[in-house]
C-alpha positions, 0 to 999 in steps of 0.5 A: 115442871122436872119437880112434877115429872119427879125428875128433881126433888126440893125439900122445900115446895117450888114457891118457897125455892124461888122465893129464896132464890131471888134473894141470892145476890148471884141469881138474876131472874131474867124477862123473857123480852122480845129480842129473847123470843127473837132469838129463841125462834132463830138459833143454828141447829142442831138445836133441839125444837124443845121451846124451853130450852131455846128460850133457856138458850136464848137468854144465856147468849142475850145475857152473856151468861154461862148456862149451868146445866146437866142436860146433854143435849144443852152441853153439847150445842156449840153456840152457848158455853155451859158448865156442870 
């Protein structure tokens, strides 16, 4: 979505990016399970209601996982560590 909203560019199309990216032995793409969708619904504010973001939320803490991201509003949520 931020690729059609012109707010990320590829040089390569999404299908292709994915593709690679799935090879990557760092990058796991995780199912979004019943616990994930759980939690999702039951963060702490101040958590934005934006339902990607706290499914992306969600799976970070049910995962263990740091979140890499630029959004601000991901950053400053004190529940989930995030780099940039």
């Amino acid at each position: 979505m931020l690729v059609m909203k012109n707010r990320l560019r590829l040089s390569i199309p999404v299908a292709d990016w994915v593709a690679g990216s799935r090879r990557l032995p760092f990058v796991h793409f995780v199912p979004v399970d019943a616990e994930i969708a759980r939690r999702s619904v039951e963060l702490p504010p101040p958590l934005h209601p934006d339902p990607a973001d706290r499914i992306i939320v969600a799976t970070a803490l049910a995962t263990g996982s740091t979140l890499v991201t630029r959004d601000a509003r991901l950053q400053t949520y004190p529940e989930v560590e995030t780099v940039w």
